[in-house]
N, C-alpha and C positions, 0 to 999 in steps of 0.2 A: 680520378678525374671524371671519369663516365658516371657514376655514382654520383658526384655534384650535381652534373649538368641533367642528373634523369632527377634528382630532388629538386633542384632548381626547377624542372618542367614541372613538379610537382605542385612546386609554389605557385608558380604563375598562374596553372590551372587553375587550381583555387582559388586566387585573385581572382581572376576574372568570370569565374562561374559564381563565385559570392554576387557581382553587380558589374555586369559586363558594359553598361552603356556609363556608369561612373568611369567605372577604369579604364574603357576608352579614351574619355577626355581624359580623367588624369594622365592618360599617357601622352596624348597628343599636344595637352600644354604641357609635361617635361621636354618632349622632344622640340618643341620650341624655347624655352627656357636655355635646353643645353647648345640649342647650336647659335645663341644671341653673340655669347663670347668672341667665339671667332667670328662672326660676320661683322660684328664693332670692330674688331681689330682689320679686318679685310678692309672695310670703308676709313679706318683710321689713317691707313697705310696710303689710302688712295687720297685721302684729306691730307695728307704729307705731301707728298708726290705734288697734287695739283699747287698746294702754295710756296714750294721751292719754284715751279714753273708759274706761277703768276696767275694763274689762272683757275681760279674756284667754282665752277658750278653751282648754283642758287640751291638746285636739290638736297647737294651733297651733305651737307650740316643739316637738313632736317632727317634726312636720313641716318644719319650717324646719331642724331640729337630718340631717333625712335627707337634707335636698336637698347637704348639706356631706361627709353620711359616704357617700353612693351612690359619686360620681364617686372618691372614694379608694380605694370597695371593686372597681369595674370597672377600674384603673388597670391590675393586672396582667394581667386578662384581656387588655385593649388591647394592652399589649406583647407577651403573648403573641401575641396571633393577628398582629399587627404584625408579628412575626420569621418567622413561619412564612407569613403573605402575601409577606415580601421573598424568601425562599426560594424560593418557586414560582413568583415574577413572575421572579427574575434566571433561575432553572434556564430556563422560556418563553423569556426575552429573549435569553438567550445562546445556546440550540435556534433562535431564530427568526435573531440573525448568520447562525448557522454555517449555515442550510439558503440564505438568501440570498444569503451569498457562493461556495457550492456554487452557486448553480444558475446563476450567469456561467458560458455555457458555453465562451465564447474565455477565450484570454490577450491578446488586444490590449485586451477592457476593463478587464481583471482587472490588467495592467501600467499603468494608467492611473496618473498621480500621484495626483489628487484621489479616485480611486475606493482608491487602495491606503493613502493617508493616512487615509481615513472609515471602513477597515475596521481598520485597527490603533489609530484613536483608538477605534471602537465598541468594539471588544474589548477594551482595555483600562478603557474607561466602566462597560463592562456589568457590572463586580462591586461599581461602589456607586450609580448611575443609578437603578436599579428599586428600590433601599433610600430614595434620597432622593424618588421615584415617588410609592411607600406613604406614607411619612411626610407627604409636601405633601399629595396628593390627599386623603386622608383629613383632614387637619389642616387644609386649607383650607374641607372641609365641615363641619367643626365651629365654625370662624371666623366663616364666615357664619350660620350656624347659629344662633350666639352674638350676630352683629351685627345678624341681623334681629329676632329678642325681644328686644332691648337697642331697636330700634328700635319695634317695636309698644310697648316699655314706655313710653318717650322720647315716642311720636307722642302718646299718653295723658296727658300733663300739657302740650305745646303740639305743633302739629303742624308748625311750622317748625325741633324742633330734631334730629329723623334726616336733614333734607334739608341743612342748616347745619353737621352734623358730617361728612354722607358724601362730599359734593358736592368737597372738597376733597382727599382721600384717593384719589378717582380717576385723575387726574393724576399724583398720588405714586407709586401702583402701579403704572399702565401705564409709567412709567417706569422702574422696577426692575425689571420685569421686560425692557422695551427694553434695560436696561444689561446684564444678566447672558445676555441670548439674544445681543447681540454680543461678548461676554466668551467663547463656547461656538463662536459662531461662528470666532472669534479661536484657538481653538485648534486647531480642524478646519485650519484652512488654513498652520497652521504644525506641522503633524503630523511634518514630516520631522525636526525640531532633534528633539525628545523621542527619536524609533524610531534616530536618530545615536547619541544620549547612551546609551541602553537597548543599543546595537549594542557600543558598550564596556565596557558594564558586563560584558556578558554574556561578551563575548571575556576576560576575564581569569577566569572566573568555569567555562566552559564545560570538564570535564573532558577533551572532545577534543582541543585546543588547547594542555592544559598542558606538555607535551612542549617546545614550542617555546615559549611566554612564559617558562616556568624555564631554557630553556638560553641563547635570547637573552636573557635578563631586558629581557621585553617589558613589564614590568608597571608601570615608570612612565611610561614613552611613552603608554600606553593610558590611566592615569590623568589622565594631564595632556590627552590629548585629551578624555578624559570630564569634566574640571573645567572647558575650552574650553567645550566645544559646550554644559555644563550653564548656564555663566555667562551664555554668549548665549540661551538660552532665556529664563533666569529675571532678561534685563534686559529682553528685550521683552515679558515677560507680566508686569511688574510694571508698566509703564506704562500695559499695557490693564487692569489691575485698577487702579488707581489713576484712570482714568477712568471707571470703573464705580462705583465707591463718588465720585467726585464729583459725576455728571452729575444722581442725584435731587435733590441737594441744594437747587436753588432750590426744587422742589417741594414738600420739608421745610419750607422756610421759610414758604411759604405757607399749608401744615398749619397751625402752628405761632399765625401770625399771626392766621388763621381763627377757633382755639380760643379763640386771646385775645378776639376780638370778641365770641363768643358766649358766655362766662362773665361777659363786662362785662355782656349784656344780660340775663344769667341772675339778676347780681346782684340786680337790685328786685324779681322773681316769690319768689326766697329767701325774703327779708324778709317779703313782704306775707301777711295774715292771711289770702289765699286757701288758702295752702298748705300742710295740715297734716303734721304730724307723720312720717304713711308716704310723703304726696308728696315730701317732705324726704328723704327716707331715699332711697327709692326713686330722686331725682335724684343725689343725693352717688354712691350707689353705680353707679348706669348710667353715670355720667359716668366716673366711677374705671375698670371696668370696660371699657369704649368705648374707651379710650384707652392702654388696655396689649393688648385687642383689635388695634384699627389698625396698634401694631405690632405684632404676631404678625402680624397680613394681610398687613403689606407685608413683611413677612421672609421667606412663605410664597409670596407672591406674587412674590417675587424669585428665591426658588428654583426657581420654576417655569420664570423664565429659563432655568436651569440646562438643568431636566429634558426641558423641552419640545423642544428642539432635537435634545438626544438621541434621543428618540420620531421625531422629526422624519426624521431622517434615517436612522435603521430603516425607519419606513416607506418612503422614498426605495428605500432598499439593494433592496429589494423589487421595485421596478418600474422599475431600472436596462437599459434600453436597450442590447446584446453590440453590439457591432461585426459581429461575423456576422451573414450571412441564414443563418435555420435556422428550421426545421419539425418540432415535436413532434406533429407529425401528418401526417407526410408522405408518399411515394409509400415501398412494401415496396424491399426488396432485389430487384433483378432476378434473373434464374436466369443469367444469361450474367454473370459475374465477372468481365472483361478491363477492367482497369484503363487508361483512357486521361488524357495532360496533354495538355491541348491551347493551345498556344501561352501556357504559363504564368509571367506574371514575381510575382516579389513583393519588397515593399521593407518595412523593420519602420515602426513608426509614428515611430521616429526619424529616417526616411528610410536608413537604410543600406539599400542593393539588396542581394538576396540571392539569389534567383534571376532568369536571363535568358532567354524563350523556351523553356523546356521544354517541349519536346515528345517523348514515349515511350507506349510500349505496353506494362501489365504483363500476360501471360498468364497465368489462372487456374493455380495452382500451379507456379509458375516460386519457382528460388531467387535472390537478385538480390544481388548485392555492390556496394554505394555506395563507391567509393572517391575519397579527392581529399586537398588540404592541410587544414587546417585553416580553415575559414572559408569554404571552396567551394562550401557550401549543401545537403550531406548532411542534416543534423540537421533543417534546415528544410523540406525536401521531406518528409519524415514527418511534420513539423506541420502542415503541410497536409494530408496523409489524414489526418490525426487530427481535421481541422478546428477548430485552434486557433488558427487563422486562415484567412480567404480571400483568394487570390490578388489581386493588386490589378491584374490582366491576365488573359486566359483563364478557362479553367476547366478542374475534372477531372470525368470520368469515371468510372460503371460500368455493362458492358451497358448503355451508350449512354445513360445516365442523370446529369445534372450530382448531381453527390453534395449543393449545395445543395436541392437538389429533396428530396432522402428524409429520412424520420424519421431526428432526427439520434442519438433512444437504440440504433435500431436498426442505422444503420452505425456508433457505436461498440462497439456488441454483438459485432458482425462483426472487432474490430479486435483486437490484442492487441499492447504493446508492452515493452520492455525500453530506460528513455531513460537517455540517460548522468545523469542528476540524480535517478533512480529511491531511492523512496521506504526508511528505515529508521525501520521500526514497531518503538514498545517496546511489543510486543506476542507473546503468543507464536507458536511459531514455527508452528503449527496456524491460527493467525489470520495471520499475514507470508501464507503461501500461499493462504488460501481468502479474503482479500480479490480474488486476481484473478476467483473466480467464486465470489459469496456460494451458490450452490447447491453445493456440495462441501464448505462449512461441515458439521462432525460427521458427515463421511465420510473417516475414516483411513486410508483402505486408498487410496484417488484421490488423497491428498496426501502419503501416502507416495509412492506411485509418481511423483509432479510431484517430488519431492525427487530420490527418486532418477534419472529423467531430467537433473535439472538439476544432479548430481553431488554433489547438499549430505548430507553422512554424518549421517543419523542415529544416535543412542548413546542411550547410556543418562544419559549426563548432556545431548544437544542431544536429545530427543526431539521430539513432537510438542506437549506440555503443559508444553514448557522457556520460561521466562519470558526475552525478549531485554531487555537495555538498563541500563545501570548505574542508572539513576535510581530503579526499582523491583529493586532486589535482584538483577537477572538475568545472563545470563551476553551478555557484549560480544562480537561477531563481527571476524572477519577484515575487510577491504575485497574479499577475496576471496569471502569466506564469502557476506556481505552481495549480494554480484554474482550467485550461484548462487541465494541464495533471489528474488530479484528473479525471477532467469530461472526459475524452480520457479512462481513467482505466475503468470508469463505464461502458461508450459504449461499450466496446469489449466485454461485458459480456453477451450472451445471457439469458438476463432475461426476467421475463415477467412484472413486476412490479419495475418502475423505484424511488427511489425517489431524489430528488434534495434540498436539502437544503441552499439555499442564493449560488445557484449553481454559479454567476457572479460578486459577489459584491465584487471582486476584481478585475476586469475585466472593461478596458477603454469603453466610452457608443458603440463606432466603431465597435466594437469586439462582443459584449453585442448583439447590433443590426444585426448583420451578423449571429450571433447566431441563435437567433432567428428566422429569418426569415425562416430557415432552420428546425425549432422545430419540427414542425407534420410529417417531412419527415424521424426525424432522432426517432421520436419516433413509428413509424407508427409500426404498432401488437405490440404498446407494452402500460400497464398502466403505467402513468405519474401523480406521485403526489411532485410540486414543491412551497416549502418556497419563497417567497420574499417579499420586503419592495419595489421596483421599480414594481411598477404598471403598467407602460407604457409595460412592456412585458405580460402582464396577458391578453392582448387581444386577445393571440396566443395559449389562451388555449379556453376549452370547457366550462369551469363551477369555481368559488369561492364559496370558502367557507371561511367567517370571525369567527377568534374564538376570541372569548374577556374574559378575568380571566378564560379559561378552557372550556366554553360552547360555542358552537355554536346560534352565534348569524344573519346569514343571510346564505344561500345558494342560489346560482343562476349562470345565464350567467352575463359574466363580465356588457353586454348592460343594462339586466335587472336590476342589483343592482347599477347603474351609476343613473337609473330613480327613484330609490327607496329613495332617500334621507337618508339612512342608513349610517351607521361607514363605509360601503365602499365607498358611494358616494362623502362622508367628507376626507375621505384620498385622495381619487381621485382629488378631487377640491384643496386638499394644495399640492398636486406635482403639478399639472398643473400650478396650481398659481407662483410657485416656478422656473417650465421654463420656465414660462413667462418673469417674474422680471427679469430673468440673460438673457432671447432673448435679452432685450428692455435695457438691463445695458450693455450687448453688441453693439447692437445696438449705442446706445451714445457713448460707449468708439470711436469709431469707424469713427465717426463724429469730433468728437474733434480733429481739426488741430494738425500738428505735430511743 
């Protein structure tokens, strides 16, 4: 119960810090609305009264005639301010997801199931939740509202009959709403069947994709998997709705049976000559009244089921517990930058090992080429400087500092990178690049120059105020294009530690090459640590390092492990072998008369 009423203080806050001077009045015309009821029936009883006695007062019927025309004539105001309260509460609610699950600073909590189910069922809640919010919360304070003057009216002609009608209704309620909070909870934990169904819908739907669903005619494969996965959903959430709408029902019965008892006893006070004319009135109608009330309470009060859970678990989102140790208020950046691992494994939360004993030394502006197979632990070793996880062995370093140990805004400040799953914003292309340092935001001339470092052609139709992304009108990029402005984001950002991940491998060899050639000039004060499988540019750095299943299996200059006859030497030899074949298959085609 404490737990409700501190969620409940939850809600409200938020109502009313979303638009404090709307929800004001919306409050102030429910609390008019709810208390019309009984004051009509108080004036009814009095308009009884006076015309058994003869005698009517002129006021009295237009007073009674206003207690009917008020709440018709506030009716639109309420919807009004009702829609523009839902408006500011979801705009709040959905501002408050997106900063909550922003501020998980790893991906091992943020890959969580139960954490990645609660944020795609909240985000999908959150455009009717805070509408069903406003409508309960407020409609519940006019219910009561309503039920307490129904009760001071009721207490005034016997005082056993508000304790005879409420006393039963308790029970009723708390249990619709027990049904409908395990109906909410029932969906949170089966979050994945729904984001499965919505994952098909969307693959036949998604203009990237259509290429290949029209040439394989993928499209009824996909539906029938979307008709699967929808069918199992909506046979297990019919069964937990179907216990939700059963489980009040003994309750009802008891409502039910209650009433009947206290109408039997109501019968002979009716009758008797105690009870005049407006006491008459005034019982017929609070009983009428009270009892199309109760339901609306417990329909209200069901729906709170709903809502509550939602609220529930925003609030949660909030004070979700990262799998990393980190310090938003940690030790500064040291002045000495030598990047050290020290005896570092890491396994994912799946358990797959991915790194084994790493241990290296990165020197302040050293250029550094990661290379190895696929699955070797490149990609992961930069997750870890990025701190998007911690080593689950060892630790790293800098100037002799565990990176756990520092403010964790300020070594990602320091960091910059370019990941193979690097972001495509439909956004313009002025914005694609000044996301990597929002202080170069409306400095054209600095994100010019990050474009053209990063090779991406500015024109007159890709400008810097060119709108990306088909969804909004704009013009659709290369996978090449796309890879340049990524690495354009990363330049602008004064880091001191670059890293690059298969930063070109979408990138024609012309482009790749120009790049290049320009590498130590575009890296120059800064450390460079870059993933690739193209070797031919590794010459442009200072030093390889080969990791094979996790461990480091060679470090050196690119020259010296060419002579070394090692797994670097062996990749070296089958690319080269490789431009060879297609020089000399060129070569031929090229000869061959026409």
């Amino acid at each position: 119960m404490k737990t409700t009423f501190s969620l409940l203080s939850y809600i409200f806050r938020m109502l009313f810090s979303a638009s404090p001077v709307i929800a004001l009045l919306f409050l102030v015309l429910m609390v008019i609305q709810g208390l019309m009821p009984a004051i009509n029936i108080k004036i009814s009883m009095m308009l009884g009264d006076a015309f058994q006695n003869g005698d009517i007062p002129q006021w009295l019927p237009l007073l009674w005639a206003a207690t009917f025309a008020l709440p018709i004539i506030l009716q639109p105001l309420i919807n009004l301010f009702q829609l523009l309260l839902n408006d500011k509460l979801t705009r709040k609610a959905q501002v408050q997801i997106m900063k909550s699950a922003s501020a998980i600073p790893d991906l091992a909590t943020l890959e969580k199931t139960e954490i990645h189910d609660t944020i795609e069922v909240m985000a999908r809640e959150s455009a009717h939740r805070p509408l069903g919010m406003v409508v309960n919360a407020f409609t519940l304070l006019r219910v009561v509202l309503v039920s307490v003057s129904l009760m001071v009216v009721l207490a005034s002609l016997g005082w056993w009959l508000p304790v005879a009608l409420m006393l039963p209704l308790l029970p009723l309620s708390w249990s619709t709403i027990s049904a409908k909070h395990k109906l909410f909870l029932f969906i949170l934990r089966h979050g994945k069947e729904p984001r499965r169904f919505k994952y098909f819908l969307q693959t036949i739907l998604d203009p990237k994709k259509a290429e290949e669903t029209r040439l394989f005619k993928l499209a009824p494969f996909f539906i029938e998997k979307y008709q699967q996965s929808y069918d199992k959903y909506l046979k297990s959430i019919a069964s937990a709705r179907v216990q939700t709408a059963i489980s009040p029902q003994k309750w009802s019965l008891l409502y039910v049976i209650s009433l009947g008892i206290t109408f039997y006893y109501l019968t002979p006070m009716m009758t008797s000559s105690t009870f005049s004319v407006g006491d008459l009135m005034g019982l017929v109608q609070s009983l009428a009244l009270f009892s199309v009330n109760s339901s609306v309470l417990a329909v209200v009060l069901g729906s709170f089921g709903d809502s509550l859970p939602f609220f529930k678990k925003m609030k949660e989102l909030e004070d979700i517990e990262p799998e990393i140790t980190f310090k938003y208020y940690g030790l500064p950046l040291p002045e000495d930058k030598t990047i050290r691992f020290h005896n570092v494994s890491f396994s994912y939360p799946d358990g797959r090992p991915a790194l084994k004993n790493i241990s290296l030394t990165i020197n302040d502006g050293e250029h550094i080429a990661l290379v190895g197979e696929n699955g070797a632990g490149k990609s992961t070793l930069i997750k870890l400087l990025c701190r998007f996880y911690d080593p689950t062995e060892g630790y790293i370093s800098i100037g002799g500092i565990d990176i756990r140990d520092l403010d964790l805004d300020s070594w990602r400040e320091y960091l910059g990178a370019v990941f193979q799953n690097f972001g495509r914003y439909d956004l313009t292309i002025e914005e694609n690049i000044a996301l990597g340092s929002t202080a170069s935001m409306n400095k054209p001339e600095v994100l010019a120059q990050a474009a053209h470092d990063a090779k991406f052609p500015l024109s007159d139709t890709l400008s810097l105020d060119a709108q990306l992304g088909k969804e909004f009108d704009g013009t659709d990029l290369s996978g090449g294009q796309w890879q340049r402005l990524a690495l354009a984001r990363s330049l602008v950002r004064e880091c001191g530690l670059i890293m690059l991940d298969e930063p070109t491998s979408a990138m024609d060899p012309r482009v790749e090459t120009e790049l290049f050639k320009q590498f130590a000039a575009l890296m120059q004060g800064r450390t460079a640590l870059m993933v690739t499988h193209r070797l031919g540019s590794v010459n442009m750095l200072n030093r390889v390092i080969v990791l094979k299943q996790g461990e480091i299996t060679e470090d050196g200059s690119p020259e010296a492990l060419k002579q070394s006859n090692g797994e670097y030497a062996e990749l070296w030899k089958l690319q080269a072998e490789q431009y060879e074949a297609k020089e000399s298959s060129d070569q031929t085609a090229l000869e061959v008369p026409a």
